[in-house]
C-alpha positions in Angstrom: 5.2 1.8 -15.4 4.5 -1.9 -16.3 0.6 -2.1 -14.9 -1.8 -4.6 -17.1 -4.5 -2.2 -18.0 -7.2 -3.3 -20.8 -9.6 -1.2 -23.0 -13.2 -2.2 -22.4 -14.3 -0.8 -25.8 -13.2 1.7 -28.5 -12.8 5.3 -28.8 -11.8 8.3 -26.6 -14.0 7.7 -24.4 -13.8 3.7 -23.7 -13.3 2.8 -20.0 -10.2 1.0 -18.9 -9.2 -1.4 -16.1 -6.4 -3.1 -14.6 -5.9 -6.5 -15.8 -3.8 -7.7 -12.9 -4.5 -6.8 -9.5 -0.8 -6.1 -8.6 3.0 -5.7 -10.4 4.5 -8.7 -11.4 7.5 -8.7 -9.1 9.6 -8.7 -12.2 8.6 -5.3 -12.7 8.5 -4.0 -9.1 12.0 -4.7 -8.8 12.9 -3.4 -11.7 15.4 -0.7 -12.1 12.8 1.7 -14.6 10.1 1.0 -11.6 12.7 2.7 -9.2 14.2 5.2 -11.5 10.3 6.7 -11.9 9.5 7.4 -8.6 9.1 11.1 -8.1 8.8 13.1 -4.6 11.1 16.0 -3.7 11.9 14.4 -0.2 13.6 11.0 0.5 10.0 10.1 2.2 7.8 10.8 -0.2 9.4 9.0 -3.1 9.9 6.1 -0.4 5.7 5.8 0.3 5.6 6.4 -3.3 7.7 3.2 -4.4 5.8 1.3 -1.7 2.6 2.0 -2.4 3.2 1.5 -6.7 5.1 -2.1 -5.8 2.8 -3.1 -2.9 2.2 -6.1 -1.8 5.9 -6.8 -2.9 8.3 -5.8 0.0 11.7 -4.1 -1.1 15.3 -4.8 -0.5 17.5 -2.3 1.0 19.4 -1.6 -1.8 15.9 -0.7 -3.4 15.1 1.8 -0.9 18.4 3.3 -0.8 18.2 4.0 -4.4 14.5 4.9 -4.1 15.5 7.3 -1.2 18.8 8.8 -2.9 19.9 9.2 0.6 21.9 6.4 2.9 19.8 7.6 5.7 16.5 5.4 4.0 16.0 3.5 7.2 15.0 6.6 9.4 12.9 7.8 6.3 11.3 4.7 6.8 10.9 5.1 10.9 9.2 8.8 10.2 6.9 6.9 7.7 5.2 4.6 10.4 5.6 7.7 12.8 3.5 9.3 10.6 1.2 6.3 10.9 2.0 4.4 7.1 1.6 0.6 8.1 4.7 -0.3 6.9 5.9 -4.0 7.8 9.6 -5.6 8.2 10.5 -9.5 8.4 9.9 -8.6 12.7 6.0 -8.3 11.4 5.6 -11.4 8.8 8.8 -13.1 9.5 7.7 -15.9 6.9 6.3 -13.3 4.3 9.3 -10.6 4.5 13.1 -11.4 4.1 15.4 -9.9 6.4 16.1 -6.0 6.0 13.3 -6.1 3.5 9.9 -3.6 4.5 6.6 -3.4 2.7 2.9 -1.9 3.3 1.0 -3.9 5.3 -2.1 -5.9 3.3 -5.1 -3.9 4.3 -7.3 -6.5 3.1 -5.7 -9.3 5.1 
C-alpha cells in the first residue's frame, strides 16, 4: 500500500518498523491507494482513506471515488457528527485547499 517499512534483523521472527512517518503524497493520491480502501459503507471506506493518507488532505474527486457514492460530503458531515476530527480549508485555510478535508494533526 506504498508504506516504507524496514526489517530490523533476519528471520521469521525479525521486528519491522516504518521507515517514514507518513505516505509520500505521491502515493496517497494515487489511484491503487484509493482503489484499496475497503469498508462496506461510503463512511467507513471514507475514515479508512483518511486515516491511511493522513496528514495529506484529499480532493473531492478523491473522496468521491473513495465513497463510490455522489453523496461523499454528507458522509463526511456524519463523520465529524460522530466526532472524527476531520478539517476543511474553513479550519487551516493555509494548510487545506478549497473543497479539500483531512484528519486533524493530533499531535499539533
Amino acid at each position: 500500500m506504498g508504506w516504507q517499512i524496514e526489517t530490523l534483523g533476519a528471520g521469521a521472527e525479525a521486528p519491522y518498523r516504518l521507515a517514514a512517518p507518513q505516505l509520500e503524497e505521491t502515493v496517497a493520491t494515487s489511484e491503487s491507494t484509493i482503489e484499496s480502501v475497503g469498508g462496506k459503507h461510503p463512511g467507513e471506506r471514507l475514515i479508512e482513506y483518511l486515516l491511511h493518507i493522513s496528514p495529506w488532505p484529499a480532493s473531492p474527486q478523491q473522496l468521491e471515488r473513495v465513497a463510490k457514492t455522489p453523496a461523499w460530503r454528507q458522509e463526511i458531515r456524519e463523520l465529524v457528527d460522530q466526532g472524527w476530527l476531520i478539517q476543511s480549508h474553513d479550519d487551516a485555510p493555509h494548510d487545506i485547499p478549497p473543497g479539500h478535508f483531512r484528519l486533524a494533526d493530533l499531535e499539533g
